[in-house]
Backbone of each chain as ProteinMPNN parsed JSONL, in Angstrom:
{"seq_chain_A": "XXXXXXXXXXXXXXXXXXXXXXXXXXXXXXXXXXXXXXXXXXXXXXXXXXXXXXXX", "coords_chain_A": {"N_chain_A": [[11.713, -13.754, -0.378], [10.749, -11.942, 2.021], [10.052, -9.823, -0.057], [8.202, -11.243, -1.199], [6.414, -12.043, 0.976], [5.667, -8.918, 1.79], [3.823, -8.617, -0.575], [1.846, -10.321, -0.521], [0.855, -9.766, 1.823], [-0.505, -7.296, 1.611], [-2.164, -7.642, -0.517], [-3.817, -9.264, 0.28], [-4.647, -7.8, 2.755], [-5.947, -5.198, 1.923], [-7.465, -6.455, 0.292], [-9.672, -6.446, 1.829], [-9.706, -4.476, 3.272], [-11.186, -2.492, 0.932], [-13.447, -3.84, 1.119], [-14.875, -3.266, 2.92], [-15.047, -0.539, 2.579], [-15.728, 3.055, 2.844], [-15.581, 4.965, 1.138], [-16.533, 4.125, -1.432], [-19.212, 2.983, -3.89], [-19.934, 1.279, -5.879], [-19.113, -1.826, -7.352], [-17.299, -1.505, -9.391], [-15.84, 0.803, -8.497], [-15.342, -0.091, -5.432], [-13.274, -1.738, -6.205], [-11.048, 0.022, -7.846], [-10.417, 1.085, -5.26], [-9.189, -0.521, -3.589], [-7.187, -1.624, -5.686], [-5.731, 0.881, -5.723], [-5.068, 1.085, -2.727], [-3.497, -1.523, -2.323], [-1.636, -0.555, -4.19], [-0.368, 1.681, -2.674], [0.388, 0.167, -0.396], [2.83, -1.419, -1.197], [4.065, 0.604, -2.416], [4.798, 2.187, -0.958], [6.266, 0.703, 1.309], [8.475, -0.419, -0.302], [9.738, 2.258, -0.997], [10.475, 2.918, 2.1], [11.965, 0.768, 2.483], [14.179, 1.036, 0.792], [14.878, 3.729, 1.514], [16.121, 2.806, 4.368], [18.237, 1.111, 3.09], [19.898, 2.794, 2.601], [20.618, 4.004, 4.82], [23.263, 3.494, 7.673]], "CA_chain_A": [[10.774, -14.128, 0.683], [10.336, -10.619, 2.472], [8.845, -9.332, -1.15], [6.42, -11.961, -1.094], [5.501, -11.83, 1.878], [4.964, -7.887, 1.886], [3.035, -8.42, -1.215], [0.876, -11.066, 0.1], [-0.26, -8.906, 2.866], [-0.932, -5.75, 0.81], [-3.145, -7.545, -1.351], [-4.89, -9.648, 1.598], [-5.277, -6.329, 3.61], [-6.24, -4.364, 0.802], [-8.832, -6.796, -0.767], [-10.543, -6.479, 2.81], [-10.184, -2.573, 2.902], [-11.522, -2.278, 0.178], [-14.537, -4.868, 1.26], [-15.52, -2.56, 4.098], [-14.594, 1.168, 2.374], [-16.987, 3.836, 2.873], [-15.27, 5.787, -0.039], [-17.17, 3.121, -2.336], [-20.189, 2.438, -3.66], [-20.246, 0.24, -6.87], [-17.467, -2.583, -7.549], [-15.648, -0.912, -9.955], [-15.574, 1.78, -6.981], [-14.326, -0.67, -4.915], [-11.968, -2.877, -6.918], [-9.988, 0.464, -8.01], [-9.746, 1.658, -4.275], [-8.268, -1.876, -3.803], [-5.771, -1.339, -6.587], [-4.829, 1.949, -5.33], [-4.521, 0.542, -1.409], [-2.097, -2.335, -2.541], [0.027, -0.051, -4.633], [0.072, 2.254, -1.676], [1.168, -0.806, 0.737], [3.611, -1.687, -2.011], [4.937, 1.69, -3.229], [5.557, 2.85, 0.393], [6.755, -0.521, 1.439], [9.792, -0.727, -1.434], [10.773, 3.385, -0.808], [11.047, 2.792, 3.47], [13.069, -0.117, 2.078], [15.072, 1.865, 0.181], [15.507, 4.938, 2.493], [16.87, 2.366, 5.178], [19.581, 0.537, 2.572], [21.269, 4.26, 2.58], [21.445, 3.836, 6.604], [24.52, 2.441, 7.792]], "C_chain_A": [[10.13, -12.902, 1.322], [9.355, -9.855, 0.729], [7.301, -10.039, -0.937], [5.741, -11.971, -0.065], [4.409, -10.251, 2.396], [4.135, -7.913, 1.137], [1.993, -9.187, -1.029], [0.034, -9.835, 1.241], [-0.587, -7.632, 2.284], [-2.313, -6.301, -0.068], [-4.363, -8.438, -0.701], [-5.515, -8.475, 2.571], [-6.057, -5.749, 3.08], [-7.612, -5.061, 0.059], [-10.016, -6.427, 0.761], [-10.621, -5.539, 3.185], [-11.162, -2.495, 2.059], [-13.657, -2.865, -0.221], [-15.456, -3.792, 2.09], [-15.255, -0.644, 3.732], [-16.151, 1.929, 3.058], [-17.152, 5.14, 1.866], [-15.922, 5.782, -1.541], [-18.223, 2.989, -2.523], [-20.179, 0.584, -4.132], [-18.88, -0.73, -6.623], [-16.695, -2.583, -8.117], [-15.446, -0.129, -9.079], [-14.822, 1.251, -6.447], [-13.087, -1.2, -4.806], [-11.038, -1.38, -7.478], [-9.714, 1.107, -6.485], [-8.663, 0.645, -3.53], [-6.984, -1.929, -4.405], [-5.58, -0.172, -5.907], [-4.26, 1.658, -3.808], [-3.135, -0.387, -1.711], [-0.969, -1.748, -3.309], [0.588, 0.902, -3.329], [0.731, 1.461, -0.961], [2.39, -0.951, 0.084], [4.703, -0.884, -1.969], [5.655, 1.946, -1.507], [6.475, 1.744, 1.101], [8.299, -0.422, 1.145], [10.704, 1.054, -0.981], [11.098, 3.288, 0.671], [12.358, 1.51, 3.195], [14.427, 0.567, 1.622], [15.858, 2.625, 1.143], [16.72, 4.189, 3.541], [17.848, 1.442, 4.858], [20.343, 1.72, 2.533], [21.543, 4.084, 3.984], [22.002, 3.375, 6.858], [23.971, 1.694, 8.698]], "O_chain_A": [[8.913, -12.809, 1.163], [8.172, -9.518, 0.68], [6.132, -9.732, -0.704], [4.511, -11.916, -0.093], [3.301, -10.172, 2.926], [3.168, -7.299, 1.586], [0.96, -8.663, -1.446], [-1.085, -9.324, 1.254], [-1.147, -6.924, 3.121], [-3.301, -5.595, -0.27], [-5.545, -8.371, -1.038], [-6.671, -8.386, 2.985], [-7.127, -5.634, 3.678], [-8.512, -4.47, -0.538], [-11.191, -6.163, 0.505], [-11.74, -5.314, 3.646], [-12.256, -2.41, 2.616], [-14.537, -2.59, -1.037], [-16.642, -3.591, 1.828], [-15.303, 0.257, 4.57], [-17.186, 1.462, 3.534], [-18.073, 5.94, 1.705], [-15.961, 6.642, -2.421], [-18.827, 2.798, -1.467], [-20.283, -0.504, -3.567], [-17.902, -0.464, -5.924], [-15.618, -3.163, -7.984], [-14.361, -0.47, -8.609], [-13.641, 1.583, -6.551], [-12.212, -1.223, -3.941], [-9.883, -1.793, -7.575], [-8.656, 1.736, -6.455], [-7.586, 0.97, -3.031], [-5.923, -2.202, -3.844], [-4.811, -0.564, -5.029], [-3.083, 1.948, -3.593], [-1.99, -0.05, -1.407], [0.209, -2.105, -3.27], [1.775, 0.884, -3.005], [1.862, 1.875, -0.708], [3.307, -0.576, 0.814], [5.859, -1.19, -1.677], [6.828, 1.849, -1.145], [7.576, 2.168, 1.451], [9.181, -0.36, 2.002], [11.906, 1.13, -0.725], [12.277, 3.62, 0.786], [13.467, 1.51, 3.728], [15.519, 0.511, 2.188], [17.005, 2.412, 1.535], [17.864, 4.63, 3.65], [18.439, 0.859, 5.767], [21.561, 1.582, 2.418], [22.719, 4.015, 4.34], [21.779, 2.224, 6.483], [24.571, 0.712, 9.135]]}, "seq_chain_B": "XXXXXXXXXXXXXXXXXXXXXXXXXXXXXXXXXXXXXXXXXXXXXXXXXXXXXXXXXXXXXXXXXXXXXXXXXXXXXXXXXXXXXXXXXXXXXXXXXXXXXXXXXXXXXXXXXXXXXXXXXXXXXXXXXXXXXXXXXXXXXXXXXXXXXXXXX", "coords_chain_B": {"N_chain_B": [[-42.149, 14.864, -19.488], [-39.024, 12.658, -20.967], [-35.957, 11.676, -19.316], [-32.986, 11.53, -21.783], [-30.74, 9.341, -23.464], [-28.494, 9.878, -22.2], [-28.019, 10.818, -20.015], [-26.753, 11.356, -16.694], [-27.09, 8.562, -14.436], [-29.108, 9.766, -11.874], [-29.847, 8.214, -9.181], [-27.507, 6.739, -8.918], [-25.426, 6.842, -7.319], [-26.767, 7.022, -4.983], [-27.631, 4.594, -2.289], [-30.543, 2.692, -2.185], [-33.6, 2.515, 0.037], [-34.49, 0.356, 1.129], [-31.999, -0.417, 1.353], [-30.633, 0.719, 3.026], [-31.911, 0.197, 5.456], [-32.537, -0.092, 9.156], [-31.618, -2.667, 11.4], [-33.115, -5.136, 13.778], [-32.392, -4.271, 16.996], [-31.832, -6.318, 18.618], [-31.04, -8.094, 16.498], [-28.879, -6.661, 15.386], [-27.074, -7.021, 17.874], [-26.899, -9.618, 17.066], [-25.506, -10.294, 14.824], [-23.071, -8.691, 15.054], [-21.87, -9.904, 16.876], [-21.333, -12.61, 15.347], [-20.405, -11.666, 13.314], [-17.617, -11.262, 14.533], [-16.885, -13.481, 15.395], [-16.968, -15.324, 13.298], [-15.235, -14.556, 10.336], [-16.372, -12.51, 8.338], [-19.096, -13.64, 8.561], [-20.712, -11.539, 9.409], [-21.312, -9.678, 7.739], [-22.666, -11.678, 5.881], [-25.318, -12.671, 6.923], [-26.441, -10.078, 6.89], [-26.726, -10.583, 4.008], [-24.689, -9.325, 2.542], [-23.532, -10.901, 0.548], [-21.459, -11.573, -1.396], [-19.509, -9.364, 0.009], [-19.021, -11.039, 2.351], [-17.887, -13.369, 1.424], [-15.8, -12.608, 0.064], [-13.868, -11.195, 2.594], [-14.446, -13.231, 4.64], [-12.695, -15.278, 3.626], [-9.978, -13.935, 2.634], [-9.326, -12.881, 5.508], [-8.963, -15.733, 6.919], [-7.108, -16.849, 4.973], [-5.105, -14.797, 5.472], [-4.515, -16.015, 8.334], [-3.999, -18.667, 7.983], [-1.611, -18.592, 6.315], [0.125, -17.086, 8.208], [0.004, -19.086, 10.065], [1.608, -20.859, 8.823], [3.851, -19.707, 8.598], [4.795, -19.983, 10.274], [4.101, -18.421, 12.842], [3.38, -16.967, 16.194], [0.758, -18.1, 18.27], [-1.395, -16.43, 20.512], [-2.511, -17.119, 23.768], [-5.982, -17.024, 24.749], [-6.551, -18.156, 26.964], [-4.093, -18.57, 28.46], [-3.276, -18.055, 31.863], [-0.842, -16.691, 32.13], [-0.233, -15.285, 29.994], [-2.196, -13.767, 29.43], [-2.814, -12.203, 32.0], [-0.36, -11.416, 33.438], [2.004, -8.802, 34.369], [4.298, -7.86, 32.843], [6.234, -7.346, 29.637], [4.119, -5.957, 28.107], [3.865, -5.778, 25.139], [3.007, -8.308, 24.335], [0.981, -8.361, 25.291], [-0.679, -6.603, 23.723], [-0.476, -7.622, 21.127], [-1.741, -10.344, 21.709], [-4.536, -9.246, 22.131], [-5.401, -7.834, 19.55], [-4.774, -10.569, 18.269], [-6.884, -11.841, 19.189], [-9.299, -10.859, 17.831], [-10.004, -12.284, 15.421], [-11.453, -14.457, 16.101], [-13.339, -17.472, 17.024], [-11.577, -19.27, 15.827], [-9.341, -18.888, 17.078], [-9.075, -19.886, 19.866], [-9.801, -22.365, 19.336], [-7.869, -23.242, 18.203], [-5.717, -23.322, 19.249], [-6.076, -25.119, 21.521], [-5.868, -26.911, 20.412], [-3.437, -27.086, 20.219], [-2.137, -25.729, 17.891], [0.116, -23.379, 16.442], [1.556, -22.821, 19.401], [3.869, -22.837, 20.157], [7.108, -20.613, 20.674], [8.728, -19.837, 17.879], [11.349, -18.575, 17.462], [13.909, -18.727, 15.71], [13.04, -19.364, 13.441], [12.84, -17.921, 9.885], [10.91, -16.464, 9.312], [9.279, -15.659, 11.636], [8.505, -13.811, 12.9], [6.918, -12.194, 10.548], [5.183, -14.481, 10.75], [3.792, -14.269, 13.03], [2.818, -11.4, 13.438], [0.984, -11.16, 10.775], [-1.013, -12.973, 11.824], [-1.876, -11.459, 14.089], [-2.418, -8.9, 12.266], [-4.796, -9.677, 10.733], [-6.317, -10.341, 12.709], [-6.654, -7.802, 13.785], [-8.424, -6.343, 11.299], [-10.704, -8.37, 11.204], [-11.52, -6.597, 13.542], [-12.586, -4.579, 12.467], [-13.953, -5.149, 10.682], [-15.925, -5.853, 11.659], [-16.883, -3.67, 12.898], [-18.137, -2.601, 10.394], [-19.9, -4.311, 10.177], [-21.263, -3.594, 11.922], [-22.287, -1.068, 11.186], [-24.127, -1.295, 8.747], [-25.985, -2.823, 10.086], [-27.187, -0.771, 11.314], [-27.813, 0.721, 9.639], [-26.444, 2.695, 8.245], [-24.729, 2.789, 6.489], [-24.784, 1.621, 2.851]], "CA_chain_B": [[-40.735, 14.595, -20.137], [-38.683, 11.781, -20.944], [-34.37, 11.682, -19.486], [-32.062, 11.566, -22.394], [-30.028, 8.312, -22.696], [-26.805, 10.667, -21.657], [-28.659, 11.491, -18.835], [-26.82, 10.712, -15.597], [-28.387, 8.107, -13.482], [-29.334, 10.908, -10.425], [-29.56, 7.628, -8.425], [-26.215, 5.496, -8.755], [-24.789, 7.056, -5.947], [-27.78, 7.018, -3.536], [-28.571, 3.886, -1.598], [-32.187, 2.521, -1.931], [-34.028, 2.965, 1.327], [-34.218, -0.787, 1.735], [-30.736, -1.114, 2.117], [-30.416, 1.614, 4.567], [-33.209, 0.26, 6.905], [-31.211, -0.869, 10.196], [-32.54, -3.913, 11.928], [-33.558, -4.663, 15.168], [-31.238, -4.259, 18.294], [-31.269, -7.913, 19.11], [-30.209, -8.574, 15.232], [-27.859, -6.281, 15.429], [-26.289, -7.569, 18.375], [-26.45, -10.819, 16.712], [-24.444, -9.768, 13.381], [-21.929, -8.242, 15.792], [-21.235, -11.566, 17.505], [-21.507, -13.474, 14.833], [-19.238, -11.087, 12.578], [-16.503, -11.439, 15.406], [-16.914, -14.996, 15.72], [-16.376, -15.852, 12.28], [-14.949, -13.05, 9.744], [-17.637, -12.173, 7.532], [-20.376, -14.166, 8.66], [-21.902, -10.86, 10.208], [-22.151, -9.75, 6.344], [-23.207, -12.898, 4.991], [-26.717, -12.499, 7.882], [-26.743, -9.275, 6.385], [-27.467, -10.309, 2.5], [-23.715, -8.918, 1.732], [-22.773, -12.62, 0.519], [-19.989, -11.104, -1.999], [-18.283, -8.59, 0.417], [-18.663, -12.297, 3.527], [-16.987, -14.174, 0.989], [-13.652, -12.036, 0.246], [-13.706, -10.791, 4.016], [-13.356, -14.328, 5.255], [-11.385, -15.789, 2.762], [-8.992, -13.091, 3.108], [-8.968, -13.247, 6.953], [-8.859, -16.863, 7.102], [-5.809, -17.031, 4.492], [-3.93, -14.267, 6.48], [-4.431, -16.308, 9.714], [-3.107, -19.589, 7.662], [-0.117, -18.033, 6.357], [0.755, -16.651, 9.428], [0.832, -20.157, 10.624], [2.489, -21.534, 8.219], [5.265, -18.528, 8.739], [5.823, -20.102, 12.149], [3.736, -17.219, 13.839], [2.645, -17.267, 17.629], [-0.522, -17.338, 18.28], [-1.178, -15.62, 21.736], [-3.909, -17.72, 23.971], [-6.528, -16.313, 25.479], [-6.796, -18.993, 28.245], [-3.138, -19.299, 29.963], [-3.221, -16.72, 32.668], [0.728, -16.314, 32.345], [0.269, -14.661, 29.037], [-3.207, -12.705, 30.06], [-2.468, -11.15, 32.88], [0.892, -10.975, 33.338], [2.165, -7.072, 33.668], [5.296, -7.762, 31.517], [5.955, -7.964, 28.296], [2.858, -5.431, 26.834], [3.923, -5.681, 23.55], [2.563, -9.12, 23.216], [-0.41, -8.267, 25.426], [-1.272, -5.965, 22.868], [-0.782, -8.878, 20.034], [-2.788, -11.381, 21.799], [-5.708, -8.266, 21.366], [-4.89, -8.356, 18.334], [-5.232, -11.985, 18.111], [-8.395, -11.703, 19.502], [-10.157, -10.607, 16.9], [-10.381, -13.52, 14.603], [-12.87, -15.214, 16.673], [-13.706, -18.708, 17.858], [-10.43, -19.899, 15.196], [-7.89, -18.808, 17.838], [-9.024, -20.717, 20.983], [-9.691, -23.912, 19.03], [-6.228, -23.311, 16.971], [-4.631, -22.843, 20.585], [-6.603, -26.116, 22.077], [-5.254, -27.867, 19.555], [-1.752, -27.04, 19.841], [-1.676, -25.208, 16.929], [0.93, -22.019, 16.884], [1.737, -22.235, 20.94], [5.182, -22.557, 19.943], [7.894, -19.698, 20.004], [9.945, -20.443, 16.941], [12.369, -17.471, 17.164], [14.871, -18.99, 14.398], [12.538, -19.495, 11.985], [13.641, -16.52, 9.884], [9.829, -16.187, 8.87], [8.564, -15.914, 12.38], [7.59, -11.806, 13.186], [6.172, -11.887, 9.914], [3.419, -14.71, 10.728], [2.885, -13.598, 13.947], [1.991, -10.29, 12.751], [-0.18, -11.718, 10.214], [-1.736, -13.321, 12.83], [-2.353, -10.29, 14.468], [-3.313, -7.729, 11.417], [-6.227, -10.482, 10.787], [-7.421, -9.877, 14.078], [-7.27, -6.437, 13.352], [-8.973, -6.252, 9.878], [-11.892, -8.275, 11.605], [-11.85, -5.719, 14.132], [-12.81, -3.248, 11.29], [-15.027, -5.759, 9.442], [-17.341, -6.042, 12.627], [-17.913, -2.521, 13.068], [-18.727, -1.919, 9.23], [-21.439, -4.894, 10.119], [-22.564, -2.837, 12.692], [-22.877, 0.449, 10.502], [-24.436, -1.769, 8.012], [-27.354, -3.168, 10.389], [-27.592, 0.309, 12.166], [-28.801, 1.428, 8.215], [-25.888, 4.463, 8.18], [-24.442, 2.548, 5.455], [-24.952, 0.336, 2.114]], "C_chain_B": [[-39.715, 13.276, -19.922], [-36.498, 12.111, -20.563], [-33.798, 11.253, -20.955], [-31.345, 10.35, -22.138], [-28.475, 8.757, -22.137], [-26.655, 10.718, -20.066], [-27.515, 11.165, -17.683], [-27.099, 9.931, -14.731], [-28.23, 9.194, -11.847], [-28.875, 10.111, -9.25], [-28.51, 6.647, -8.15], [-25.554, 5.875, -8.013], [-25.57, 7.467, -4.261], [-28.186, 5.67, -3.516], [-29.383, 3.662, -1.39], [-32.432, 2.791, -0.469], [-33.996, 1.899, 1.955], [-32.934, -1.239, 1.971], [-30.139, -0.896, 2.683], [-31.254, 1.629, 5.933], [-32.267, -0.213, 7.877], [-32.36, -2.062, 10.392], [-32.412, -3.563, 13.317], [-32.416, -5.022, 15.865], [-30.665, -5.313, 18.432], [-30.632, -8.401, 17.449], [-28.914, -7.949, 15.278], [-26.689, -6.443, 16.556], [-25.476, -8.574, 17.942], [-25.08, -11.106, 15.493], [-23.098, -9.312, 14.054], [-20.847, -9.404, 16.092], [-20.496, -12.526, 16.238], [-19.841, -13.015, 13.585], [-17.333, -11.351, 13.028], [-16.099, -12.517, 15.203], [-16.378, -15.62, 14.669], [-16.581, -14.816, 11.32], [-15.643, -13.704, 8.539], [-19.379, -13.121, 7.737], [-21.541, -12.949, 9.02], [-22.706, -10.165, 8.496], [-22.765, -10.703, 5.88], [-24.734, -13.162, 5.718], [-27.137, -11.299, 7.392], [-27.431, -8.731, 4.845], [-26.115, -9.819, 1.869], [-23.073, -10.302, 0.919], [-22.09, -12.05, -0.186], [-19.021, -10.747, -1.153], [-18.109, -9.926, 2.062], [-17.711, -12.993, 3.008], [-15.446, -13.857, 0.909], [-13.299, -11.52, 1.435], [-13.272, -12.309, 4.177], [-12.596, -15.191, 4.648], [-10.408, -14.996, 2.507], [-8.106, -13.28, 4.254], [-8.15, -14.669, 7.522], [-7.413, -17.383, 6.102], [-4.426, -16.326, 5.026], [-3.466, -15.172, 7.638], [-3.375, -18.007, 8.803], [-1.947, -19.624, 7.442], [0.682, -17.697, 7.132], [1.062, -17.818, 10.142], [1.663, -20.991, 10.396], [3.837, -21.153, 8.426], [5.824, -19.368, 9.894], [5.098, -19.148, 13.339], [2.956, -18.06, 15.312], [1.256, -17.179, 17.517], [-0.917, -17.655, 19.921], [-2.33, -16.738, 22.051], [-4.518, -17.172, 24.55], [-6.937, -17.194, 26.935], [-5.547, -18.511, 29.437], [-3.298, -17.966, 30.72], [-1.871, -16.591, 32.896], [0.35, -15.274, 31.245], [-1.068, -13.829, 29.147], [-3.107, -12.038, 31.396], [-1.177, -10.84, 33.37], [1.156, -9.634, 33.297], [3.672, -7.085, 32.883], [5.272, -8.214, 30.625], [4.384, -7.959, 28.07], [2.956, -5.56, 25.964], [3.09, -6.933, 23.317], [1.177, -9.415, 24.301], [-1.297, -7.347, 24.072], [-1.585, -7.089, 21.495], [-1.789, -9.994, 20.516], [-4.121, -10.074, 21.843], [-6.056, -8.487, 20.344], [-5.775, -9.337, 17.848], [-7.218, -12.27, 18.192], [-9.873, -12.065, 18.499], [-10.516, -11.368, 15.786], [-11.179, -14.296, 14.482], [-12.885, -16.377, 17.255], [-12.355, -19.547, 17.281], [-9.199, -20.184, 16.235], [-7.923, -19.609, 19.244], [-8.711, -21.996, 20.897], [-8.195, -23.92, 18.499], [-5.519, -24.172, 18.537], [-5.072, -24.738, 21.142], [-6.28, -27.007, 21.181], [-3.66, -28.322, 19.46], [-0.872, -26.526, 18.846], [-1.073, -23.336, 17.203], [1.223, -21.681, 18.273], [3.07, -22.509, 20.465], [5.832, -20.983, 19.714], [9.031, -19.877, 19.324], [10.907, -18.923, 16.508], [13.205, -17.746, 16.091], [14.076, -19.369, 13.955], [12.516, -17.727, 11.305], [11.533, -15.754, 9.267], [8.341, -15.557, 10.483], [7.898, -14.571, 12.699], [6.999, -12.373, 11.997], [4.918, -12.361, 10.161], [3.024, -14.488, 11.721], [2.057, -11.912, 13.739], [1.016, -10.59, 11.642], [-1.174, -12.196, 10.759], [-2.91, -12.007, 13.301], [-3.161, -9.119, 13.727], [-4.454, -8.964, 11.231], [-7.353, -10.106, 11.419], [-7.997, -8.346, 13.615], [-8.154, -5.932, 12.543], [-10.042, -7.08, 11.228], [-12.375, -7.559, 12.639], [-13.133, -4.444, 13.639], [-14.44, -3.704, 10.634], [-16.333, -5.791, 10.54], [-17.99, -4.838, 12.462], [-18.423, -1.889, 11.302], [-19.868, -2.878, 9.382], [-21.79, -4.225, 10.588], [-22.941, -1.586, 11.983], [-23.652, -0.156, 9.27], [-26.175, -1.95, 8.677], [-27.891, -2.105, 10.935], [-28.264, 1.388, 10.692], [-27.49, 2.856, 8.142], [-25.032, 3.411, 7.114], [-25.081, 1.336, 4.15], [-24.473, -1.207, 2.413]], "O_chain_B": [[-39.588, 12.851, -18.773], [-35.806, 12.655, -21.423], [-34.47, 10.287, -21.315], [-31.16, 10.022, -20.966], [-27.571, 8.011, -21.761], [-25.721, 10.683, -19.265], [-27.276, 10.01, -18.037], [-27.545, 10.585, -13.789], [-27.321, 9.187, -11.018], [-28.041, 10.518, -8.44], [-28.614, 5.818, -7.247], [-24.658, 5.05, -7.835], [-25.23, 7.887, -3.154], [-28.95, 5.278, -4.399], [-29.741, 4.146, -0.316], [-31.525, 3.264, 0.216], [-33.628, 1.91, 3.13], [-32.677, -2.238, 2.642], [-29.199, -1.561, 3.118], [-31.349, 2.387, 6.899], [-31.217, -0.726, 7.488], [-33.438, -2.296, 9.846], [-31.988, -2.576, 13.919], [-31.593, -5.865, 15.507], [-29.451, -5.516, 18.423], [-29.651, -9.146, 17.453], [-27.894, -8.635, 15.215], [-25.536, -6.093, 16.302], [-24.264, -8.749, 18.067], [-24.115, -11.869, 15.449], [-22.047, -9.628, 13.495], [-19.692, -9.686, 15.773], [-19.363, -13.007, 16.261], [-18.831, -13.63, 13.243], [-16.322, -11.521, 12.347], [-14.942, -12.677, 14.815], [-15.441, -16.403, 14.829], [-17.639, -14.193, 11.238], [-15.577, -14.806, 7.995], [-20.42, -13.076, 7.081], [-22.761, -13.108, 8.991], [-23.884, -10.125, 8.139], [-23.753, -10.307, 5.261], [-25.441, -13.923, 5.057], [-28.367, -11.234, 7.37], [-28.037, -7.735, 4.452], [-26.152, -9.81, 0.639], [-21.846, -10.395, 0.896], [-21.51, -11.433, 0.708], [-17.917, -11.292, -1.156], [-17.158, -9.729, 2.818], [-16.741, -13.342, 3.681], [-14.421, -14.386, 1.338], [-12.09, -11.289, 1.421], [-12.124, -12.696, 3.954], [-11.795, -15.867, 5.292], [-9.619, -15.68, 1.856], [-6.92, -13.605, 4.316], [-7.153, -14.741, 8.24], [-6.715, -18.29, 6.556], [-3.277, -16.765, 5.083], [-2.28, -15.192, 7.966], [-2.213, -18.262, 9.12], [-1.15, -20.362, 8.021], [1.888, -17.886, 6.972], [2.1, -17.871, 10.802], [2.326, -21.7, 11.152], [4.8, -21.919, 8.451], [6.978, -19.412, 10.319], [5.466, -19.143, 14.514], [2.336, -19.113, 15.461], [0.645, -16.366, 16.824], [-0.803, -18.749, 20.475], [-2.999, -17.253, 21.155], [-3.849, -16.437, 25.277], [-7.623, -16.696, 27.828], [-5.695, -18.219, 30.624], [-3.437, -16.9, 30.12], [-1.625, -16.327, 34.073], [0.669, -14.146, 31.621], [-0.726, -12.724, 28.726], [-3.687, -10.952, 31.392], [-1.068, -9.68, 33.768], [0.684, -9.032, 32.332], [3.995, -6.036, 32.325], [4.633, -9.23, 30.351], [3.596, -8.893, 27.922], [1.847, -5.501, 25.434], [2.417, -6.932, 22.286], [0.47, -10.418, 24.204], [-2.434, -7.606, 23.677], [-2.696, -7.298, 21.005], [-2.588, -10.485, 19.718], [-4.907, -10.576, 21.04], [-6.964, -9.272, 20.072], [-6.881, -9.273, 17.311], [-8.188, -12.668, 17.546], [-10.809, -12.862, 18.428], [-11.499, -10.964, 15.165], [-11.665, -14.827, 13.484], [-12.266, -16.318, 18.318], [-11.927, -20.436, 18.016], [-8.42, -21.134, 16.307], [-6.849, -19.962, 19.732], [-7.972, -22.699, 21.586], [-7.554, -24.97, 18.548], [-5.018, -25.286, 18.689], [-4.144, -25.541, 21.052], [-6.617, -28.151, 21.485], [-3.005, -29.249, 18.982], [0.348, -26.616, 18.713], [-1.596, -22.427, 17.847], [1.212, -20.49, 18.582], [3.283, -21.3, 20.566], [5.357, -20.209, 18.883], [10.136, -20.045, 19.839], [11.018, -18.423, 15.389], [13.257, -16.777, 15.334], [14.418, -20.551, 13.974], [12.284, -16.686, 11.921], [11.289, -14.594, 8.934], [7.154, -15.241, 10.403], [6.671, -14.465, 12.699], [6.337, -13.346, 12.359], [3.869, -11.723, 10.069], [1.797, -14.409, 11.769], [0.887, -11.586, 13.936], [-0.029, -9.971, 11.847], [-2.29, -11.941, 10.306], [-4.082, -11.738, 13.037], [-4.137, -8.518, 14.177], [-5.146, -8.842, 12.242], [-8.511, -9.772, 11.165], [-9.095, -7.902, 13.28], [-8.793, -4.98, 12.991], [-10.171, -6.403, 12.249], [-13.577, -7.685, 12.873], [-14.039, -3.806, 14.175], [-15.462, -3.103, 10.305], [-17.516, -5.755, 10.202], [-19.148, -4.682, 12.073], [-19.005, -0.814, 11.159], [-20.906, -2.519, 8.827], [-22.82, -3.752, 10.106], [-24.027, -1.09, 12.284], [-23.902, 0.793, 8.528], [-27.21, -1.514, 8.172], [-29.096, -2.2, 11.165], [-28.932, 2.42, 10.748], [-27.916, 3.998, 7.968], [-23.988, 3.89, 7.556], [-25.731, 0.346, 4.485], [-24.75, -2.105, 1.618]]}, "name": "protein", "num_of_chains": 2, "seq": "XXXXXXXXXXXXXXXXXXXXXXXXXXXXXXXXXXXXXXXXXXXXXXXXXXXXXXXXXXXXXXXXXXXXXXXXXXXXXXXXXXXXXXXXXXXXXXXXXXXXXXXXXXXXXXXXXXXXXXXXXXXXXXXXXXXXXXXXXXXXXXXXXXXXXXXXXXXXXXXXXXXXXXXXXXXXXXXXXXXXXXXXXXXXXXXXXXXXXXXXXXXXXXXXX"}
């Protein structure tokens, strides 16, 4: 449930970053700053996860 | 002389001129409003109809999910939960909230999300969904406005 839900909002956030960039022109432009936003939400997401299963 | 078909296009990363013209003041008020009011409509007055469509179908699926989660959704009417000086944290979320537009009054006038369902084990999440929504059309307004003000595509 917590996966899906982080991944739901990474790729709802992220398609709407990606809507409004200014990094972007074209829509392959866009659509890979998109993919790179949701792996960022993702990737960083899963290692703060991580870091705080080593915390007692 | 004729370009080469290798050539570069010079112009695929410059913006025609027509789609950097701004509009007028009172339009651009209007796109503002309108952007707020309902997420992506201020693109969709603008001619962006692609980037209106995944803006508010985005927005509008965050804000569902979030209610489905169980999430609060803050009102902007009761004056317990607007002016109130305790408990900022969820003055700052009804802000937040805010930003969604005309969805969150009627939601609220409806009865929809005035509940605080603390044991639902889903419940921070859709209130924060709630809330980043707001936020994201926070964002999405002012790229209408850099849109009708001509400083962007």
């Amino acid at each position: 449930m917590h996966l899906l839900a982080m991944i739901t909002f990474a790729a709802l956030t992220s398609t709407v970053l990606a809507a409004i960039t200014n990094e972007a022109e074209t829509t392959r432009e866009r659509c890979l700053y998109g993919l790179k936003t949701f792996g960022a939400f993702v990737g960083v997401g899963l290692a703060i996860s991580w870091l705080f299963y080593f915390i007692p | 002389m004729t370009p080469t078909s290798d050539a570069p296009p010079l112009e695929s990363k410059q913006p025609s001129v027509a789609t950097l013209a701004p509009v007028s003041l009172p339009r651009q008020v209007v796109v503002c409003l309108a952007a707020w009011l309902v997420p992506g409509l201020g693109h969709g007055l603008l001619g962006r109809y692609g980037r209106a469509v995944l803006i508010g179908s985005s927005i509008y699926a965050m804000v569902g999910l979030g209610l489905l989660m169980r999430g609060h959704l803050y009102s902007p009417f009761d004056p317990d939960e607007l002016l109130a000086l305790r408990d900022v944290l969820s003055k700052v979320c009804m802000i937040g909230q805010m930003g969604i537009g005309l969805i969150q009054p009627l939601l609220r006038l409806l009865g929809v999300g005035a509940g605080f369902e603390f044991k639902a084990a889903t419940y921070e999440y859709g209130t924060y969904f709630l809330v980043v929504a707001g936020l994201l059309n926070y964002l999405v307004m002012f790229d209408a406005f850099d849109i009708a003000k001509g400083r962007k595509a």
